[in-house]
Each structure stands twice: as C-alpha cells, then as structure tokens.
C-alpha positions as CSV (number, residue, x, y, z in Angstrom):
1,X,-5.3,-28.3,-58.1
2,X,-4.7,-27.8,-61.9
3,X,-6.7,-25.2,-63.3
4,X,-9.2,-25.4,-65.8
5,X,-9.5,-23.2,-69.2
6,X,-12.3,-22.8,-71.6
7,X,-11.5,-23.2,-74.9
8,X,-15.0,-22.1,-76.1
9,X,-17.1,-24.0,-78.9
10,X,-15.5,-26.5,-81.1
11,X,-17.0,-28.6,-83.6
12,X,-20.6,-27.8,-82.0
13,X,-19.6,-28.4,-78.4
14,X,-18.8,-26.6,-75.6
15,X,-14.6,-27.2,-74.8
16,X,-12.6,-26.9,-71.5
17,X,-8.8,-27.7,-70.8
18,X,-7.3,-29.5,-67.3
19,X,-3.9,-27.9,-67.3
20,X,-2.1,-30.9,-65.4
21,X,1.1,-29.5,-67.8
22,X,1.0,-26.9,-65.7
23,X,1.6,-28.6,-62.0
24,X,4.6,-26.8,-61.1
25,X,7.3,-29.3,-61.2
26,X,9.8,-30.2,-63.7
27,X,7.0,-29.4,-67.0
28,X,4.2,-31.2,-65.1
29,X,2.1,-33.7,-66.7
30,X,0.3,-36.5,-65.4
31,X,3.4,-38.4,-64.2
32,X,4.6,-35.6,-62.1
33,X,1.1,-35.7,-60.2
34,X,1.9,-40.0,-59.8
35,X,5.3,-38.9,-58.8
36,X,4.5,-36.8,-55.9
37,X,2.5,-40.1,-54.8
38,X,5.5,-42.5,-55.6
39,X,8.1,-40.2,-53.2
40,X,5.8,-39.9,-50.0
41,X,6.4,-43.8,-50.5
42,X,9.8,-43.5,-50.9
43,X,10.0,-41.1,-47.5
44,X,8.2,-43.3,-45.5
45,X,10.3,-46.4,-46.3
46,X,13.9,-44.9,-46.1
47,X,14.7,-45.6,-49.6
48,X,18.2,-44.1,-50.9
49,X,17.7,-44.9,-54.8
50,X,15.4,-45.7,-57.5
51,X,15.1,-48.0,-60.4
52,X,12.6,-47.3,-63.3
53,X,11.8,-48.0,-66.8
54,X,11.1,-46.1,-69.5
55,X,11.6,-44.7,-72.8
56,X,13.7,-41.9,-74.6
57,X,10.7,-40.5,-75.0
58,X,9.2,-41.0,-71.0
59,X,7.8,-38.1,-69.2
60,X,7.9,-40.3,-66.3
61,X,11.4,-41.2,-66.5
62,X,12.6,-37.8,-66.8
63,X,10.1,-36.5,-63.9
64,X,11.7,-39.2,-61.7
65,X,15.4,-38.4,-62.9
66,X,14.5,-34.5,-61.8
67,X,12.7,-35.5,-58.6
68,X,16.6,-37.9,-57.6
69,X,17.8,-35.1,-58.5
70,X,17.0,-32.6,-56.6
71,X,17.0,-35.1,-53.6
72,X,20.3,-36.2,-53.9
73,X,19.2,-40.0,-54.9
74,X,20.9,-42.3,-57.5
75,X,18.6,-42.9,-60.1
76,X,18.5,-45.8,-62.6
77,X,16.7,-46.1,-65.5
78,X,16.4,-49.1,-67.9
79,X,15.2,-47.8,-71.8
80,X,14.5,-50.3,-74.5
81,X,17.0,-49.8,-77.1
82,X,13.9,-50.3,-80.1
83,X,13.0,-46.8,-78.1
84,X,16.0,-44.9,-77.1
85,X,16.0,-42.1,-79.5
86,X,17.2,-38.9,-78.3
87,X,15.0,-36.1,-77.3
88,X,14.4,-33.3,-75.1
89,X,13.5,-35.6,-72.4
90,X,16.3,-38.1,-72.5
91,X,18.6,-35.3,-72.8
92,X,17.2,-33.8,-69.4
93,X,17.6,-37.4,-68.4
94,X,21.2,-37.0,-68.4
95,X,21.1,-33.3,-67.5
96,X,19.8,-34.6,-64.0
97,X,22.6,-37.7,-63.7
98,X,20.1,-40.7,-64.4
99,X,22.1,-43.7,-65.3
100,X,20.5,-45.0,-68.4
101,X,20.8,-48.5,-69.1
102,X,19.9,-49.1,-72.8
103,X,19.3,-52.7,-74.0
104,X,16.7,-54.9,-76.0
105,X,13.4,-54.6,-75.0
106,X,13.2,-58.6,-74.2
107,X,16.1,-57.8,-71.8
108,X,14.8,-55.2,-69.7
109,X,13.2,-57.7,-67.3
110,X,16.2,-59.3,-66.6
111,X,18.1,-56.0,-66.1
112,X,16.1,-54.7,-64.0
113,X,16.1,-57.8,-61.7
114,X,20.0,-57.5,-61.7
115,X,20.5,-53.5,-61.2
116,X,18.3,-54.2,-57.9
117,X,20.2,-56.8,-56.9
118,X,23.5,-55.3,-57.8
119,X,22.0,-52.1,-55.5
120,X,21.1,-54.4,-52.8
121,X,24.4,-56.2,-53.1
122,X,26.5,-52.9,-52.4
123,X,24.5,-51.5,-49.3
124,X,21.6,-49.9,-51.1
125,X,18.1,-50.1,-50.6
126,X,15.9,-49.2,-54.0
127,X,12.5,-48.7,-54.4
128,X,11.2,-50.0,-58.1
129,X,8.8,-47.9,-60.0
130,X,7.1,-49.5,-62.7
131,X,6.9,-47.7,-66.2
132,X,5.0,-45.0,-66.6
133,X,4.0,-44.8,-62.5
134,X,2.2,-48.2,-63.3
135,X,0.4,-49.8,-60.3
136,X,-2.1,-48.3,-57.5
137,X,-0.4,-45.8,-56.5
138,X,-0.3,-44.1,-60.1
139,X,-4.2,-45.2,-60.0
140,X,-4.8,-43.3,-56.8
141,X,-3.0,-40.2,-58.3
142,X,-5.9,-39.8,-61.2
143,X,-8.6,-41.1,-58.4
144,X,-7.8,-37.9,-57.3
145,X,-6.9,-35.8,-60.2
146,X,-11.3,-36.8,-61.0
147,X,-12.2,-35.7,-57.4
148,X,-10.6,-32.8,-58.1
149,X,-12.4,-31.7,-61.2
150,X,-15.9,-32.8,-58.9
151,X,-15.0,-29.7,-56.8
152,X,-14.3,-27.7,-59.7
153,X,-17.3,-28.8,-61.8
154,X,-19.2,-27.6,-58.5
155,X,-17.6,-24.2,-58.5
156,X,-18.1,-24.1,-62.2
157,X,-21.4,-24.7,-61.8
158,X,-21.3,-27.2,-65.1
159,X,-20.6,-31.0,-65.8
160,X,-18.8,-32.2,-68.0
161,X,-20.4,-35.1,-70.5
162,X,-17.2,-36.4,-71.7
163,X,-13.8,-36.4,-70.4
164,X,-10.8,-37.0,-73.0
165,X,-7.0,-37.9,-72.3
166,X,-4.2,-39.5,-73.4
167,X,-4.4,-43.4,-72.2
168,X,-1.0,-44.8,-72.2
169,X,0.2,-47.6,-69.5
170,X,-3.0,-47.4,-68.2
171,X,-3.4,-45.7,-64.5
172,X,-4.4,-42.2,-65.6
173,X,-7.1,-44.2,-67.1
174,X,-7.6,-46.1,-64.5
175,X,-8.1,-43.7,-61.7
176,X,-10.3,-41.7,-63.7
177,X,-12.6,-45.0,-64.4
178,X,-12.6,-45.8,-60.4
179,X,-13.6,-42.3,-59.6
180,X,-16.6,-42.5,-62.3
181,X,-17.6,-45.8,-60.5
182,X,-17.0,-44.8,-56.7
183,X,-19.3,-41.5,-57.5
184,X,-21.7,-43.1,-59.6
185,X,-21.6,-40.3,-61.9
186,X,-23.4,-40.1,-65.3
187,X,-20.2,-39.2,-68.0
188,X,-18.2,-41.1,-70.5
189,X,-14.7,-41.7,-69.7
190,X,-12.6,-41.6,-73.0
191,X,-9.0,-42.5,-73.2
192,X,-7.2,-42.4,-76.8
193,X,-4.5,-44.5,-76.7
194,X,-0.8,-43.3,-77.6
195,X,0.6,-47.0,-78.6
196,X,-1.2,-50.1,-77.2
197,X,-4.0,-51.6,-79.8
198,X,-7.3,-53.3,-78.4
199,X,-7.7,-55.8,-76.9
200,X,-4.7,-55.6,-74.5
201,X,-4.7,-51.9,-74.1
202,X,-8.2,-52.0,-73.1
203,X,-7.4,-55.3,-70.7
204,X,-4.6,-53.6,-69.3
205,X,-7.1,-50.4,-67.9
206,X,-9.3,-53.1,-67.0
207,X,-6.8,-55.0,-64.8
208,X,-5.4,-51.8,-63.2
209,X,-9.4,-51.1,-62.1
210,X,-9.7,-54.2,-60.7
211,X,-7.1,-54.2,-58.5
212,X,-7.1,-50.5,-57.0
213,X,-11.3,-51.3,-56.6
214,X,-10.7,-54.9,-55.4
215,X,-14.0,-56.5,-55.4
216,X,-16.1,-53.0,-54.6
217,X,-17.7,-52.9,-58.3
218,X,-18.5,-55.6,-60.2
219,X,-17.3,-56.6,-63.4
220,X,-19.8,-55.9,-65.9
221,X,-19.7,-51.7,-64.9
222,X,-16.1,-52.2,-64.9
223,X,-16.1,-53.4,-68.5
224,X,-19.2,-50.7,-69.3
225,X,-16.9,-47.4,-67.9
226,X,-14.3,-48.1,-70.2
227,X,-13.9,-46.7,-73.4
228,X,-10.2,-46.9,-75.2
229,X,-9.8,-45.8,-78.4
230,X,-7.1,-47.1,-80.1
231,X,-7.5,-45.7,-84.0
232,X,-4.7,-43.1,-83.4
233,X,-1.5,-44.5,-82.0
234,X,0.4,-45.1,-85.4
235,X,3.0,-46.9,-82.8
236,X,5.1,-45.7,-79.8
237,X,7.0,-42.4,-80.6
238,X,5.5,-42.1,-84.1
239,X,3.6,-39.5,-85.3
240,X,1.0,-38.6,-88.6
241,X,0.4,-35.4,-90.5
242,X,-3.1,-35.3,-88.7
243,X,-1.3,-35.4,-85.2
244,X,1.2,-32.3,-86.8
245,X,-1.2,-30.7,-88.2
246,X,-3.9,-30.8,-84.8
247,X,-0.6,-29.7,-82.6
248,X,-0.4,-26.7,-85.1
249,X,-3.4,-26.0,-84.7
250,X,-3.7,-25.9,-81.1
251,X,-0.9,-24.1,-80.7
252,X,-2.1,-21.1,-83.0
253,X,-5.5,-21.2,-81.9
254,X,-5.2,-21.5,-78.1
255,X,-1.4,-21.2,-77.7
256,X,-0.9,-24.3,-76.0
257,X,1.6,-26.7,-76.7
258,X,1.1,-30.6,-77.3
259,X,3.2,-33.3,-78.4
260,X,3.6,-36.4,-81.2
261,X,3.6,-38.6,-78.8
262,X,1.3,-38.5,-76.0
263,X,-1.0,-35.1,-76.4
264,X,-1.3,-34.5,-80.3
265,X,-2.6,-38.4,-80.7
266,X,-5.2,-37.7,-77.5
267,X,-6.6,-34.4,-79.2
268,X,-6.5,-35.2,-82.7
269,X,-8.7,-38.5,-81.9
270,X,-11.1,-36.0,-79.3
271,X,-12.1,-34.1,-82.2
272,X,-12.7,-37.2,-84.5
273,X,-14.9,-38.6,-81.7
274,X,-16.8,-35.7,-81.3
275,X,-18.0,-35.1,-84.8
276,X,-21.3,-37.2,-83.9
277,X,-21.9,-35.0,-80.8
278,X,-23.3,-32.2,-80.3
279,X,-24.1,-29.5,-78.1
280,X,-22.1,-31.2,-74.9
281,X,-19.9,-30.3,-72.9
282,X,-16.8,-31.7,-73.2
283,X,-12.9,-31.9,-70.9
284,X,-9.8,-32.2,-72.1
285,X,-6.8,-33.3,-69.8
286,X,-3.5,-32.3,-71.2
287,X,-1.7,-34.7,-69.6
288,X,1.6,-33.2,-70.4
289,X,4.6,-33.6,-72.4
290,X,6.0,-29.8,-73.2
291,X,9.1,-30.7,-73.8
292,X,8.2,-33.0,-76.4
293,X,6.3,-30.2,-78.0
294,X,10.0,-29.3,-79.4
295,X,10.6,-32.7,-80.9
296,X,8.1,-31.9,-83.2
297,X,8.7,-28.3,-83.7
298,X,10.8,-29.1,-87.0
299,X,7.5,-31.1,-88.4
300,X,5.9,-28.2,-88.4
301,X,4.9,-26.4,-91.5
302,X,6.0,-22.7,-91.2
C-alpha cells in the first residue's frame, strides 16, 4: 500500500498525494504496480523471456527490463524509432541488458510478430506484454490501486471528491473507472492525458472498461465515469513552459519530483481543472516517472 500525503490547500481545495513513485521497486510508478501483476503470470506459465513495446521514454519498458533482470530472463523490447530518444530510462534499459529493437513505428507490429516467432523458433517460450501493461491485467492492477485508497479514505476518515492522474494507454484509467462503478461510489474520476487526443483516447479507456467489466455495467455509466482530458498533451515526449514551470514548482514547494512527460502534464492540467472548484477535496496519483524528472532538470530555470 502506497502512502498517502497531504499537500494542504491549493487553489481553494483541500490536496492529497498517492505516492505510487514510491512502491519500492526499480523508481515505482504505476507500471511497476502492473508489473508485479504481469510476473505472477509469467511464474505460473513457465515463461523464460519477455517481449514488450515501448518507448525511450517508457517507464514500463524499463520496469520490465529491471524486473528480467534481476530474474535472469532475456528481455526484448521493440521502441519506435519517431520515439527513441535517449534518456534516463532507455539508458537504464541497457543498464539491465534489454535488447532494444528500434524501427518505424508502422513496423513494430510486424517485429514483434517475428522476435516471438524467432524465440519460439530457437527453444524459447515468451510471454508478450503489451505497451504500457495494456490489457486486464494492467486494469486489475488500478482495480486495486482504488480499493486501496477505499481502505485508506476509511482510516483517513475523508473522501476524496476528485481523483486526478496521468491517463496514458489507458488501464490505470481504466481500473480506477471499474472500481468507481463496482463500488457505486459518488467521485469524479479525472484522467489528463499525456499524448492521445479525444475521441480515441477517451475510446481507448472505454474499451479497456468494457472488457475487464464484461457485460456487469452498462454502457451509458460506462460512458458517464469517464472523464479524459486531453488539453495538455502537447504530443508524446513533448513538453511546455506551463508543464516546466508546474514541475518547478512542485518540486520547491512540496519537494517532490515529476516529469515532462507523464506527471508534469497530469498536474499542471489538475490545477487548471480545479480553478472552478472549490472547497473539495481533491487526490492526486503520482503515477511515477523519477527518473524522467532528470530529463527535464536542464529546462529548468535556476
């Protein structure tokens, strides 16, 4: 269980933090919650290798390249070459002896296909993650990550009106929906997305709630739970003075670290949602991303 910090008042509401950065593997983040999930799979099936997608930037691919690694197991990883920048992440990538395949993005179905059949070929047997712990599994994982902060909002003795993340390929988004359905609770599920514009971002959460709740909720509460936001995303890996300037911020203020990419985006658009609000009380999930944090350290204004 991730802990959960109050920031205090902010812009005439009442602020609290879920530290999932802090889940004590490999920088934690969201992914390495979905990852935990992904590996008991992997145990089970007596899988010896693992293919993924992701990326220079992908928390997820450089949570699964530690988690091989420490295991023993080959890992593959197949990065767009549009998105293949280096960073702190790719580099720990390599640190932890993924083999990175880079090639155009309209390839990476194809090459995927073939380094599984190649694997197979030679004796192997892989297990495929999608990007970004896509799927029900990575669903489940945030299914759980809201029961979770049920028990704590019980301890707490508070409840949260709004809960705000970072809504990328869609299952952190997902499993927080379903577990707003399944409980029947009265809150507004917010994700701000980091890249994908509406509609198919939005569709994408949508699909990922269907399938994980197959058939339990109808379609029109479905469509009602959930909100994405996508006025902040400034594409994939790209970043805008507000996102700088909100990481600086946070960092100063509360001493906690977010990124361009995936955190900065989620906060910066929190705040400009909240400026019609007042006097609520509202969640944060940092969903993770430190070492991106140092990407952008030489963005920052001194």
């Amino acid at each position: 269980m991730t802990i959960i910090q109050n920031l205090g008042e902010y812009n005439g509401n009442h602020l609290w933090i879920k530290r999932e950065d802090l889940i004590p593997f490999s920088f934690g983040g969201n992914k390495a919650r979905k990852v935990e999930l992904f590996f008991r799979e992997i145990d089970k099936g007596d899988y010896d290798c693992v293919v993924t997608y992701g990326s220079g930037s992908s928390n997820h691919c450089r949570i699964v390249a530690n988690e091989c690694c420490r295991r023993g197991m080959r890992c593959c990883i197949i990065s767009p070459e549009e998105a293949s920048e280096s960073t702190f992440n790719s580099q720990m990538m390599e640190l932890f002896g993924a083999e990175i395949i880079t090639v155009p993005v309209s390839e990476v179905h194809d090459t995927i296909e073939g380094k599984l059949s190649e694997l197979t070929a030679s004796g192997k047997k892989p297990y495929f993650i999608e990007g970004g712990g896509h799927g029900n599994i990575g669903t489940e994982a945030y299914l759980q990550c809201y029961q979770e902060i049920k028990e704590q909002e019980k301890e707490m003795d508070i409840h949260f009106d709004y809960i705000f993340f970072a809504s990328g390929t869609g299952t952190t988004h997902a499993g927080l929906v379903c577990g707003q359905l399944i409980f029947g609770d009265e809150r507004k599920i917010v994700g701000i997305s980091i890249a994908r514009k509406n509609p198919r971002g939005r569709d994408v959460v949508i699909d990922s709630v269907r399938k994980y709740m197959d058939g339990r909720v109808d379609d029109d509460s479905i469509q009602a739970a959930t909100t994405f936001i996508d006025d902040y995303t400034f594409g994939y890996g790209k970043d805008d003075k507000r996102v700088v300037d909100t990481i600086k911020s946070v960092l100063k203020t509360y001493g906690i670290p977010l990124d361009t990419t995936y955190t900065g985006k989620a906060f910066m658009g929190m705040s400009e949602y909240v400026k019609g609000i007042n006097d609520k009380n509202i969640l944060f999930i940092h969903t993770g991303g430190t070492p991106l944090f140092f990407d952008a350290l030489n963005k920052i204004d001194r």
